[in-house]
KEVEX-762657 format. One line per 8 residues: number of its first residue (from 1); their letters; for each residue z, y, x of C-alpha. Coordinates in steps of 0.02 Angstrom, whole numbers, plus 50000, padded with zeros to 5 digits. Example, Ala and Ser with C-alpha at 12.3 -4.5 7.8 and 13.67 -1.06 7.14 Angstrom:
<nodes>
1> as> 50390/49775/50615 ~ 50357/49947/50684
</nodes>
This chain:
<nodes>
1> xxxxxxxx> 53998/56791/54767 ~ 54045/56616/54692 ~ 54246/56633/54682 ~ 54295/56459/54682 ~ 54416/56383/54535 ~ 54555/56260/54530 ~ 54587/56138/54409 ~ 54762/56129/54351
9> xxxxxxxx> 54875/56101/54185 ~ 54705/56023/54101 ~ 54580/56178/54133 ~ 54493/56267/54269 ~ 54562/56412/54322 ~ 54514/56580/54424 ~ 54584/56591/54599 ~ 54747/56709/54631
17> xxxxxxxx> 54828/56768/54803 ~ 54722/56826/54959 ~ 54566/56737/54958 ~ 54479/56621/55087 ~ 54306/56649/55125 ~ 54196/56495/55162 ~ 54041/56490/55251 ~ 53879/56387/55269
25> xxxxxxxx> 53899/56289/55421 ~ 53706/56338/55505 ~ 53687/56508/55449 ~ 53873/56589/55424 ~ 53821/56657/55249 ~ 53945/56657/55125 ~ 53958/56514/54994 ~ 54113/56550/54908
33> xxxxxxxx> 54298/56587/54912 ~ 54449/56510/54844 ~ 54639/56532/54831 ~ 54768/56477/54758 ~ 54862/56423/54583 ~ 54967/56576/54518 ~ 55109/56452/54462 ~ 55126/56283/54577
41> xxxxxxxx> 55285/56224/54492 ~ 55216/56211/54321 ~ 55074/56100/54428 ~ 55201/55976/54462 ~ 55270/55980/54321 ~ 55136/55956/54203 ~ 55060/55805/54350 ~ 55219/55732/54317
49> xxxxxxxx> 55243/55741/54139 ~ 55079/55719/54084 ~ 54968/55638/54217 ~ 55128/55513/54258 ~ 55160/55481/54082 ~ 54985/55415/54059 ~ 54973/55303/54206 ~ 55134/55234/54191
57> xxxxxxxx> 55087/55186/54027 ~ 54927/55065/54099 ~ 54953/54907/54171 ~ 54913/54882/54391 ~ 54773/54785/54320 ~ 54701/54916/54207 ~ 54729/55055/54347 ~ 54615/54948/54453
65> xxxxxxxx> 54491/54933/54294 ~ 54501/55135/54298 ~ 54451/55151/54499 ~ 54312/55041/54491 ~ 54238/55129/54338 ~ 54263/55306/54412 ~ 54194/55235/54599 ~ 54034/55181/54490
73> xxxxxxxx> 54003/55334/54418 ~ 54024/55419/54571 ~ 53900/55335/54666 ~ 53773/55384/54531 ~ 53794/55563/54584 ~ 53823/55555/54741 ~ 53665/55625/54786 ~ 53724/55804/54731
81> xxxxxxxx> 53869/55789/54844 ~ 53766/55741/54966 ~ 53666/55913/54979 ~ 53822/56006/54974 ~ 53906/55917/55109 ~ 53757/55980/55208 ~ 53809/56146/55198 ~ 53980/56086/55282
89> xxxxxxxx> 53856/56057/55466 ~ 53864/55879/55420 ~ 53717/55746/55453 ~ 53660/55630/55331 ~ 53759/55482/55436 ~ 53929/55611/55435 ~ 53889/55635/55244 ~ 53878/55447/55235
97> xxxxxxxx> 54046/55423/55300 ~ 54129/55564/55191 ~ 54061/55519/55018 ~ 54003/55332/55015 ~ 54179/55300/55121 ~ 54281/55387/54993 ~ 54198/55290/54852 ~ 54194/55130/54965
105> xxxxxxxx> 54416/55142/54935 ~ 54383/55183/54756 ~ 54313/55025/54782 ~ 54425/54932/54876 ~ 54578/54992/54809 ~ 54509/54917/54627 ~ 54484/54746/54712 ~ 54689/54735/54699
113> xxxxxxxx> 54695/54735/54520 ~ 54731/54546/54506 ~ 54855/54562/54654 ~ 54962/54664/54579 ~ 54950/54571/54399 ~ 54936/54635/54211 ~ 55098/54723/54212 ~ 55169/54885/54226
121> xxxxxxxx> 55273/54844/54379 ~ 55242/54736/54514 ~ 55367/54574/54573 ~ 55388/54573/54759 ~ 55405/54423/54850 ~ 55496/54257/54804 ~ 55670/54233/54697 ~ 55825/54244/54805
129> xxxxxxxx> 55972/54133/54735 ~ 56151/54214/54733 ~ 56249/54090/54686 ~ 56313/53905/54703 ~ 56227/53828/54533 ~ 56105/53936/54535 ~ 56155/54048/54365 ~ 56132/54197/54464
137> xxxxxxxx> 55967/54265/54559 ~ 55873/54426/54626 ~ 55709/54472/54590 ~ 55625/54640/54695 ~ 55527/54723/54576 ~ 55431/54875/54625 ~ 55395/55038/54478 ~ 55294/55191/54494
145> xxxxxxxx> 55382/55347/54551 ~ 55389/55454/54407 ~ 55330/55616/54517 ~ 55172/55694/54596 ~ 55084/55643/54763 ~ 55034/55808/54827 ~ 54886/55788/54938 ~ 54876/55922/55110
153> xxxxxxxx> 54692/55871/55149 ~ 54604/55932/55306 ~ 54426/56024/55326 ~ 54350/55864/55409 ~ 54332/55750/55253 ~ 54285/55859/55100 ~ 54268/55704/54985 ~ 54347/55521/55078
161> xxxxxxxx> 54511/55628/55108 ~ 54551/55657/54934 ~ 54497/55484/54871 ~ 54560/55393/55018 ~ 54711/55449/54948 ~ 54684/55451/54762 ~ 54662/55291/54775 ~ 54812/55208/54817
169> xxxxxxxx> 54908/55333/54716 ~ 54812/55300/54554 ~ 54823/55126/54573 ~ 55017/55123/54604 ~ 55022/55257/54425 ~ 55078/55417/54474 ~ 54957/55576/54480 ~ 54890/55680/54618
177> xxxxxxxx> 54894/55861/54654 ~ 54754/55854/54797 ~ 54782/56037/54898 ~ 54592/56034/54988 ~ 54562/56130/55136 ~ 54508/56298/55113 ~ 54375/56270/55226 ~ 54264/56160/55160
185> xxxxxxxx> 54355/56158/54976 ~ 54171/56187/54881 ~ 54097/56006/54919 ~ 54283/55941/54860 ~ 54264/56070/54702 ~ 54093/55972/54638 ~ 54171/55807/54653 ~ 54330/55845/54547
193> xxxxxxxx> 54217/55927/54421 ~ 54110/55756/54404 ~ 54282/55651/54389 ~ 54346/55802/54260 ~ 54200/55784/54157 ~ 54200/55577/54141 ~ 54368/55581/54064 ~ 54385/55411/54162
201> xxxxxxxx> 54567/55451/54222 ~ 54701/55506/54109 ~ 54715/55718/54087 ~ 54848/55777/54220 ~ 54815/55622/54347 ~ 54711/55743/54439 ~ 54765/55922/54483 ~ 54645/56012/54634
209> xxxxxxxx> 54691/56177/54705 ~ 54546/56260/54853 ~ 54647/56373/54934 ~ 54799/56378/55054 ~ 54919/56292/54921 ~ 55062/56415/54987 ~ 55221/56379/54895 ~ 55167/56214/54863
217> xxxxxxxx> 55317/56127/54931 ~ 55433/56253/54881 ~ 55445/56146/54714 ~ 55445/55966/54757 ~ 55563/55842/54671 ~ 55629/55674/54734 ~ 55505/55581/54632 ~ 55359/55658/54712
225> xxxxxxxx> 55300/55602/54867 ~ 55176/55728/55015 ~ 55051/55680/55122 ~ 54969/55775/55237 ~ 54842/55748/55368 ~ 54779/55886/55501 ~ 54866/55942/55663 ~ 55021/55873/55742
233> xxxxxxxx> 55091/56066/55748 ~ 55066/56074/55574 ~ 55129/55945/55526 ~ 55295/55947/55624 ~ 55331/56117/55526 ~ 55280/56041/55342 ~ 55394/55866/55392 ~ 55542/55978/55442
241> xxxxxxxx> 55535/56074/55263 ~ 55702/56109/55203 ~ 55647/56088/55036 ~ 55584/55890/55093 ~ 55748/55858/55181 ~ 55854/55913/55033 ~ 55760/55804/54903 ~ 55726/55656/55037
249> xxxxxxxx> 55538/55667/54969 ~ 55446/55573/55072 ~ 55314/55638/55188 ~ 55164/55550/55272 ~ 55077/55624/55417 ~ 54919/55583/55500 ~ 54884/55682/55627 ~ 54730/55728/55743
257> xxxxxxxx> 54780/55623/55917 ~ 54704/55598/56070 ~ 54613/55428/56052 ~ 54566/55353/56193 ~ 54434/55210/56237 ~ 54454/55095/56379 ~ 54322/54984/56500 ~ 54392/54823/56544
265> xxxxxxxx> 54355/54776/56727 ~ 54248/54626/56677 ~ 54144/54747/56593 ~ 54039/54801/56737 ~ 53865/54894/56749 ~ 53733/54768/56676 ~ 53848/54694/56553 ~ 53830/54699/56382
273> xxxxxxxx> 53991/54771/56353 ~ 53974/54920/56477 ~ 53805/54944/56366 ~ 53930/54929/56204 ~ 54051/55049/56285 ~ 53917/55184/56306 ~ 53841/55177/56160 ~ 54007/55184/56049
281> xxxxxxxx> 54069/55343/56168 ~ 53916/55432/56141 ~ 53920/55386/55939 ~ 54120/55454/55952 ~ 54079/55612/56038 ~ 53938/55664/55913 ~ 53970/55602/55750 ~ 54068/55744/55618
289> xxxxxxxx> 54007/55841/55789 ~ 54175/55774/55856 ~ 54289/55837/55698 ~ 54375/55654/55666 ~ 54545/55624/55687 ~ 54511/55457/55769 ~ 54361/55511/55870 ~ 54388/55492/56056
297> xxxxxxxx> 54476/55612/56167 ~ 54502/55514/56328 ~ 54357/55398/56396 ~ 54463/55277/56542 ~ 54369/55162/56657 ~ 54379/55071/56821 ~ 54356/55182/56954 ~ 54214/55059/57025
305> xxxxxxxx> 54122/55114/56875 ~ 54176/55298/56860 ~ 53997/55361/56903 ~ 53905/55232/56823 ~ 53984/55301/56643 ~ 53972/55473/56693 ~ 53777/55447/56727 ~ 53747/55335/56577
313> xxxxxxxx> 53829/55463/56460 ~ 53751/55591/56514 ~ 53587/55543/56492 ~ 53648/55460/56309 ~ 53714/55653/56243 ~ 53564/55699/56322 ~ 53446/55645/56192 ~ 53561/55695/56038
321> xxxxxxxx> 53463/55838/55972 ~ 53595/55988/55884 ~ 53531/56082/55731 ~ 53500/56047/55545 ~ 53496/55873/55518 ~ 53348/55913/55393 ~ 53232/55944/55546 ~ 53187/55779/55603
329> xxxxxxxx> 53248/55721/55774 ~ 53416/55817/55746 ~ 53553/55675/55786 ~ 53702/55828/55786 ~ 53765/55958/55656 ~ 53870/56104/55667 ~ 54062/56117/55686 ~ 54124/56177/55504
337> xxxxxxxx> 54141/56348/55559 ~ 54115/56463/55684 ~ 54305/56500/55679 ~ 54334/56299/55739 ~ 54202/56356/55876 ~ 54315/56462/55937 ~ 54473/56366/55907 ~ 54370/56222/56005
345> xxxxxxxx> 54334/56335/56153 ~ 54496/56391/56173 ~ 54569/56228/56207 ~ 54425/56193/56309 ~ 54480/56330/56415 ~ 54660/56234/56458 ~ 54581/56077/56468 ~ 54465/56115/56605
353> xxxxxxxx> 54621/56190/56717 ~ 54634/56006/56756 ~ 54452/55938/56709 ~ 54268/56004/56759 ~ 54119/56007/56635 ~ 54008/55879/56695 ~ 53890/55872/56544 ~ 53865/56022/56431
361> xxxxxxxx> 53876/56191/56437 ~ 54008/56275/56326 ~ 53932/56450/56309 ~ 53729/56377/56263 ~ 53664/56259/56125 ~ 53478/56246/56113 ~ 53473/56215/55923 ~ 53325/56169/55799
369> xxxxxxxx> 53287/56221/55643 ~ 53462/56342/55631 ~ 53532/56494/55683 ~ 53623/56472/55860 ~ 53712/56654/55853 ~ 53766/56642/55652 ~ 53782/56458/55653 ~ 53937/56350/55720
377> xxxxxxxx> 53841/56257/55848 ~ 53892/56182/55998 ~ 53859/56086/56141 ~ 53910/55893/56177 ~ 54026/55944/56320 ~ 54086/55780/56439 ~ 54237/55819/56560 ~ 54288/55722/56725
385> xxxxxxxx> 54471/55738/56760 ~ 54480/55656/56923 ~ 54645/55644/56946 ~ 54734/55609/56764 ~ 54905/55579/56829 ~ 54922/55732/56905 ~ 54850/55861/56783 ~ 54899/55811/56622
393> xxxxxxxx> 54812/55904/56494 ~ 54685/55789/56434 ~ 54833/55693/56356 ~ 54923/55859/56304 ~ 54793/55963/56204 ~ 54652/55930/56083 ~ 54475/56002/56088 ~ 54442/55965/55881
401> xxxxxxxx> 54255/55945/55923 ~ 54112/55868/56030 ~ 54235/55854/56186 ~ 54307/55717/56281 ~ 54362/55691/56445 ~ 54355/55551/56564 ~ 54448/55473/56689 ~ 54471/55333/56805
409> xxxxxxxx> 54590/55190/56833 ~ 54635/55041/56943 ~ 54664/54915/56842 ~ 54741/54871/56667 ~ 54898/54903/56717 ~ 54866/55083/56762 ~ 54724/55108/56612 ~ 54873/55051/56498
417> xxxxxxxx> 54996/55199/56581 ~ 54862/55341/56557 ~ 54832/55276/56357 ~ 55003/55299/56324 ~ 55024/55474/56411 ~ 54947/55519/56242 ~ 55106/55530/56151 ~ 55052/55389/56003
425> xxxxxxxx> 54868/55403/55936 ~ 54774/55311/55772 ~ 54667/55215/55882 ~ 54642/55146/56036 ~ 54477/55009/56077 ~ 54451/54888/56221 ~ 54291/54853/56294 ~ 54310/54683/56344
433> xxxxxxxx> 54264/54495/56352 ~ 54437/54449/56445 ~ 54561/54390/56317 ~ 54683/54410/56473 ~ 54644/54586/56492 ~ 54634/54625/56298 ~ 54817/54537/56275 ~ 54907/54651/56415
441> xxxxxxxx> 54833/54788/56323 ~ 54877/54764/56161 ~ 55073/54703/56239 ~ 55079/54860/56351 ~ 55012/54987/56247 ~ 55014/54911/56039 ~ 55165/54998/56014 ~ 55077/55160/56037
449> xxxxxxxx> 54944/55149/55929 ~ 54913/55118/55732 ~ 54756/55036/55770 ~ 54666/54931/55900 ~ 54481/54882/55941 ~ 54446/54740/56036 ~ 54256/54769/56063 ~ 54138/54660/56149
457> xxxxxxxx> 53964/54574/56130 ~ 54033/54452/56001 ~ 54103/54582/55878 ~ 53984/54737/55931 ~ 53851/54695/55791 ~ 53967/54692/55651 ~ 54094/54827/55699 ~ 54144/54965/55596
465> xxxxxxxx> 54180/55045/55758 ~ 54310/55150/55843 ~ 54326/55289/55713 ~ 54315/55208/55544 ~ 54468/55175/55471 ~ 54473/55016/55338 ~ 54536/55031/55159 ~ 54641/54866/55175
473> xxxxxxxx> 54694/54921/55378 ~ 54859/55065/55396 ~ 54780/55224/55438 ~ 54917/55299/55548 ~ 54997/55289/55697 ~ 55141/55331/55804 ~ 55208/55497/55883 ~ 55105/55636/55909
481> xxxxxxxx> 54990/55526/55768 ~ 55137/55596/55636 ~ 55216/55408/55615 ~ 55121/55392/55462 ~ 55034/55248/55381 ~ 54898/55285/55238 ~ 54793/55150/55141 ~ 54822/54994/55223
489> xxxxxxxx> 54778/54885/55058 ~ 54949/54833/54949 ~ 55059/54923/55085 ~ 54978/55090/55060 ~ 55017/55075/54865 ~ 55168/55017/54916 ~ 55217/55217/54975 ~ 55207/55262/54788
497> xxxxxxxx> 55342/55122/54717 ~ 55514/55117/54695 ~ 55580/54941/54745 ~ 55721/54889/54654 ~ 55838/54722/54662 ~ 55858/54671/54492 ~ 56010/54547/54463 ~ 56036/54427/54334
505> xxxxxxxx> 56018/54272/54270 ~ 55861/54158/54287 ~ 55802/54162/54116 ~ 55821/54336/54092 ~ 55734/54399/54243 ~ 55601/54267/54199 ~ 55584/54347/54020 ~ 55596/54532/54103
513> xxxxxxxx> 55464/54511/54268 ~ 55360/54399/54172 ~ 55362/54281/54313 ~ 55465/54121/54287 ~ 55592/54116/54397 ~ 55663/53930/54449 ~ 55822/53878/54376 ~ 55781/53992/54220
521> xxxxxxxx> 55750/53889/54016 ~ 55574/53807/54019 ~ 55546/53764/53846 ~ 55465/53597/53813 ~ 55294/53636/53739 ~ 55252/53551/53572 ~ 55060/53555/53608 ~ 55022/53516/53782
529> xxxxxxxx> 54978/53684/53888 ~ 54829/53625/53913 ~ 54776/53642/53760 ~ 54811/53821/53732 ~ 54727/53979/53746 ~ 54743/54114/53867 ~ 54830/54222/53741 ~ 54948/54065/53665
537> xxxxxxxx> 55029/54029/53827 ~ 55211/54104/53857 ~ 55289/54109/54043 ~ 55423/53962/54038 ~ 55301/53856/53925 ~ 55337/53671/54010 ~ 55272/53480/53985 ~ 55360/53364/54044
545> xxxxxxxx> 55261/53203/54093 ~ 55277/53033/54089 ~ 55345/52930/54245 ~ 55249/52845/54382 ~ 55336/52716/54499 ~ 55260/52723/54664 ~ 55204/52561/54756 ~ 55139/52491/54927
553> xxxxxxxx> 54968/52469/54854 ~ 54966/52654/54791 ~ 54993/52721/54961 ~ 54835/52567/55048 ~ 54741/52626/54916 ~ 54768/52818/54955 ~ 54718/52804/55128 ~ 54582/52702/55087
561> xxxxxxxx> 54492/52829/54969 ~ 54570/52978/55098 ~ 54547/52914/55241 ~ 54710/52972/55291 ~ 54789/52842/55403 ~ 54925/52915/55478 ~ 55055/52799/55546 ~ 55187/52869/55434
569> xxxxxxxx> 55084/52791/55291 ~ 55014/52632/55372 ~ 55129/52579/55507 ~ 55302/52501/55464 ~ 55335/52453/55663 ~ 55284/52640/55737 ~ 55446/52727/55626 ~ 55560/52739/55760
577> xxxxxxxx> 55609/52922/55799 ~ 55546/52979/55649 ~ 55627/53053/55480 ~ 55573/52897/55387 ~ 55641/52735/55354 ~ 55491/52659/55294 ~ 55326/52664/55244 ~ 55318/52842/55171
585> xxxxxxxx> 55191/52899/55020 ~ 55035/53024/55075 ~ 55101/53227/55005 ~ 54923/53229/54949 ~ 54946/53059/54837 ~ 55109/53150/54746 ~ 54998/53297/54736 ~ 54859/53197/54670
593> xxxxxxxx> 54943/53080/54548 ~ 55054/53222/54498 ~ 54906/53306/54429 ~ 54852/53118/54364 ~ 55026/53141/54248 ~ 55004/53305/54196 ~ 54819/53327/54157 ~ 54736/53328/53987
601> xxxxxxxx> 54570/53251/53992 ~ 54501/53293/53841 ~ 54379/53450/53828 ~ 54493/53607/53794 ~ 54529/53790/53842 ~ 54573/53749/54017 ~ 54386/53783/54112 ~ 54435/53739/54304
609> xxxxxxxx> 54552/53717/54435 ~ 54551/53898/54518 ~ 54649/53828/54678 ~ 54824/53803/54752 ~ 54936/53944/54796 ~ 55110/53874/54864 ~ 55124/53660/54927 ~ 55311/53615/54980
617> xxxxxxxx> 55338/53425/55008 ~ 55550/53417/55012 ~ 55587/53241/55023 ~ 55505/53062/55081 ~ 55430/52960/54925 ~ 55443/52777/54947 ~ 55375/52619/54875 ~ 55499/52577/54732
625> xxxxxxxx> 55538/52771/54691 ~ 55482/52853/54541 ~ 55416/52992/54485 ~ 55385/53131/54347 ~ 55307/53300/54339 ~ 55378/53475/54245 ~ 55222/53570/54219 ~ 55280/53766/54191
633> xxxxxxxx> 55168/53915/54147 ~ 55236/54006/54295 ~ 55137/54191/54257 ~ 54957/54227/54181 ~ 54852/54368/54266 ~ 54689/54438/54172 ~ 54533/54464/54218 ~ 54388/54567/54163
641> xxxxxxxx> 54220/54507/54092 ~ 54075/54563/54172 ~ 53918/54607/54093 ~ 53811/54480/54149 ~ 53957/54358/54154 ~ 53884/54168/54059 ~ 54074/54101/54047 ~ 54168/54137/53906
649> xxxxxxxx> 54319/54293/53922 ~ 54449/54209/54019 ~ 54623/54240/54128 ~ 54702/54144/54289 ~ 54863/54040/54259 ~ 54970/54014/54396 ~ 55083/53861/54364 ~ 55236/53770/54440
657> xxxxxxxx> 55194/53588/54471 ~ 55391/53524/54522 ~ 55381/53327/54570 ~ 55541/53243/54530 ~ 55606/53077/54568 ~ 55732/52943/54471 ~ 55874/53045/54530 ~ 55817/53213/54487
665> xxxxxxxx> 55787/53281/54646 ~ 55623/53379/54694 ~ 55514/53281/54826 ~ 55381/53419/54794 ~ 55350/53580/54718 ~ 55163/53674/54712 ~ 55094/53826/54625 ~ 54912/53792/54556
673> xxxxxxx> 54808/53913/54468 ~ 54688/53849/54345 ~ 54540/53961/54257 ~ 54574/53965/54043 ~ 54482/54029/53891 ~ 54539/54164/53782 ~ 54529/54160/53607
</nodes>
């Protein structure tokens, strides 16, 4: 019997404490069994003195580098994972889901890397002025945490929970202690030996314990940070931790909730979006055999339709065929155990105190190509609560499997009051063309939900669906969901920084953030910037143009090449009960003829104009005024070279175009990024 190791302080190590026995999904044998790390606080510690060292040490940029080598070499194996995850009941399209999804944030999560620029911390929003002359400013800056993101993963998602996660905490620099389920902790084992092996990440940035992790949290600090994703009851015991509370570590939850999916009345029998509906139900109920924390729970329609849905679903989960998916046909695996079975059943049995089975039968499977006695099988079970105000279970308890309940409503109004019975779920969808009806939705029930679907013909083809969470969307919701967000793009990584309000005076926090900060020394270049490389150019580097004075004939001539006409510009006589006493100059023509002033022509490092971040146009420009540019290297973010990349190796400077007039005063200020050669 294969006794499964961990990988902690830098090796793999032998299981200690009772041990867990897991089991192949179809046939109940034995595959292994795993436990636990025989010291956890020397885990932590050496995550956060070695695996945190390293990381912090790498730029955001080079972090994102990192994740999009490791999700490459990942997807080169993942064909090894995917006969393992097999063994977990899953079907080729659950496997799918599990492994290409986890790599798919790997992914994502590396597509960030110019976001959060070529530093080792990252500057958060704009500069916010303290004081009169402008001598003192703020600057939010966000670091790493210098502790350990211990990971509390759950059976469902062997391989997408832990990288889902990994992610955002790799990218943000601080290590990971992932604590897989016991359950299906094998499939999770093969991964971690693959990233192990590639010595892509940094030694101690990944820690992996198989077993129950007891005394995990006994040791936490206030640099380390939990997550945990399973049941709501388990999770309301972990959150109230007295170790958690004492070091104010924080703690994200996602919990298993009871998602529900709605019919909008417009979406009648013979529409395409009560074909949508169906289809999408069905898809919920079945795939992961119903294991997904955002699968549906509670199907709600108009009662006009109530039996048109309960016929049309029927026959649907009537033609998904249960067994191993390697027998062809088979469209349904097998829960992850047969213990889940029973776990399943047994809140079956309170559901239907309030509910009848109207598709199903809970105590017979027919099952191809797999044991039905040794093997976790079940059937797709469909329950009718008739009556959903009145017995309330369906929004109280949680069959974890191929089990969900419907119900009717009256309207909106009343489909809206049965959602929210559910205490705060992950997701909620719409199946509607009605913007009407999908706006009193999302008013009346948003705040209940971390996610919504508005699904209807228009969308249908491209939809991720109900139950896919997005790398760049939260992952969370409210309530009974745990009040948790995970991923959610720059606000997931977010969860792993410390922002901080640093003070001080322009210049300094210019030279410090490597972001110029206005009012701070810009330096008058001696070459024009222009003429620099990639690597020459320092953050404060200014040119200071010549003058242009603007004239009548500028502004004819502007709108003649434009086309821009606008009164404003053309129209002395239509001024009245407007800001301007005059004909006023196009934004665009300062824009343009700024750029005119501040240009070099000749052939040089700069390659292109990369685009236009920030445009502010302050004050009215009007024939007889003049003008000047200050040209400032604002901040320089890198970029990689790709192998079959033509163009020379290269970064993107932002810069601060600020368009003065005779008195000094900014009439317009613009950040423009331009595309320049290294050395």
């Amino acid at each position: 019997m294969k006794r499964l190791p961990n990988y902690v302080r830098g090796a793999w190590e032998a299981p200690t404490g009772p041990e867990i026995t897991q089991h192949n999904a179809y046939t109940g044998e034995i595959i292994s069994v795993a436990g636990d790390t025989s010291d956890p606080a020397s885990v932590l510690e050496y995550g956060r003195k070695t695996g945190g060292a390293a990381l912090r040490r790498m730029t955001f940029f080079e972090r994102g580098l990192m994740l999009k080598q490791l999700a490459l070499y990942l997807s080169e194996r993942k064909e090894a994972y995917y006969s393992v995850s097999h063994l977990t009941g899953a079907t080729r399209t659950d496997s799918w889901i599990d492994i290409d999804g986890g790599i798919g944030n790997l992914f994502a999560y590396a597509s960030l890397r110019r976001q959060m620029g070529s530093e080792r911390f990252y500057v958060d929003g704009p500069t916010v002025g303290l004081s009169k002359e402008g001598t003192f400013v703020a600057q939010h800056v966000m670091v790493p945490k210098q502790g350990v993101a211990i990971h509390i993963n759950a059976f469902n998602f062997p391989v997408w929970g832990m990288l889902e996660k990994c992610a955002v905490n790799w990218l943000a620099g601080v290590p990971a202690v992932v604590k897989a389920s016991e359950v299906t902790s094998f499939l999770t084992e093969i991964v971690v030996r693959d990233i192990v092996s590639c010595g892509i990440l940094p030694e101690g940035a990944l820690q992996f314990i198989g077993g129950p992790g007891r005394n995990l949290i006994e040791h936490v600090e206030m640099q380390d940070v939990v997550t945990f994703t399973g049941s709501a009851a388990t999770g309301r015991v972990l959150k109230s931790h007295p170790r958690l509370i004492s070091e104010s570590v924080p703690f994200n939850m996602e919990a298993d909730s009871l998602n529900a999916m709605v019919l909008g009345e417009d979406a009648a029998p013979g529409t395409p979006e009560f074909d949508i509906f169906i289809k999408n139900v069905r898809s919920e109920i079945t795939v992961k055999a119903g294991q997904k924390c955002t699968a549906v729970r509670r199907i709600v329609v108009p009662v006009q339709f109530l039996e048109d849905v309960q016929i049309q679903l029927g026959k649907e989960l009537s033609r998904t065929k249960v067994g191993d998916p390697s027998v062809e046909g088979v469209r349904m695996g097998a829960l992850v155990s047969r213990t889940q079975r029973e776990r399943v059943l047994q809140n079956l049995g309170l559901l239907t105190r309030s509910s009848s089975v109207v598709f199903g039968d809970p105590d017979r499977c027919e099952v191809l190509g797999a044991d039905p006695q040794n093997g976790a099988f079940m059937s797709p079970l469909l329950l009718l609560n008739e009556r959903p105000f009145e017995g309330q279970d369906c929004h109280n308890v949680e069959a974890f499997g191929p089990v969900a309940t419907l119900m009717p409503c009256t309207g909106i109004a009343e489909a809206i009051e049965l959602v929210n019975l559910g205490k705060g779920s992950l997701v909620s969808t719409i199946c509607t063309m009605s913007p009407d009806i999908a706006s009193e939705f999302l008013t009346g029930s948003g705040a209940w939900h971390g996610r919504m679907l508005i699904l209807n013909r228009e969308s249908a083809k491209e939809s991720t669906g109900h139950g896919s969470p997005m790398p760049m969307l939260t992952h969370g919701g409210p309530g009974r969901a745990g009040g948790g967000e995970e991923m959610g793009g720059l606000r997931g990584v977010k969860h792993y920084l410390q922002r901080v309000a640093l003070q001080g005076h322009p210049t300094m926090l210019s030279e410090v953030t490597k972001v110029y900060q206005r009012g701070g020394a810009r330096p008058e270049s001696e070459v024009h910037p222009f003429r620099k490389h990639f690597e020459d150019l320092r953050v404060g580097d200014t040119l200071t143009t010549a003058n242009h004075t603007v004239s009548e004939t500028d502004i004819t001539n502007f709108a003649n090449v434009s086309g821009d006409n606008f009164y404003a510009h053309m129209d002395v006589t239509s001024l009245e009960g407007t800001p301007f006493t005059g004909r006023v100059a196009h934004g665009y023509f300062i824009l343009s003829k700024a750029a005119g002033l501040f240009v070099d022509a000749r052939k040089g490092p700069v390659l292109l104009n990369y685009g236009l971040d920030e445009c502010r146009f302050l004050k009215p420009v009007y024939p007889g005024m003049t003008i000047g540019v200050k040209l400032t290297v604002r901040e320089k973010i890198e970029t990689e070279q790709r192998p079959d990349d033509t163009l020379p190796p290269r970064g993107i400077v932002r810069w601060q175009v600020d368009v003065y007039d005779e008195t000094g005063e900014t009439v317009a200020l613009a950040v423009i990024l331009t595309m320049v050669k290294k050395k």
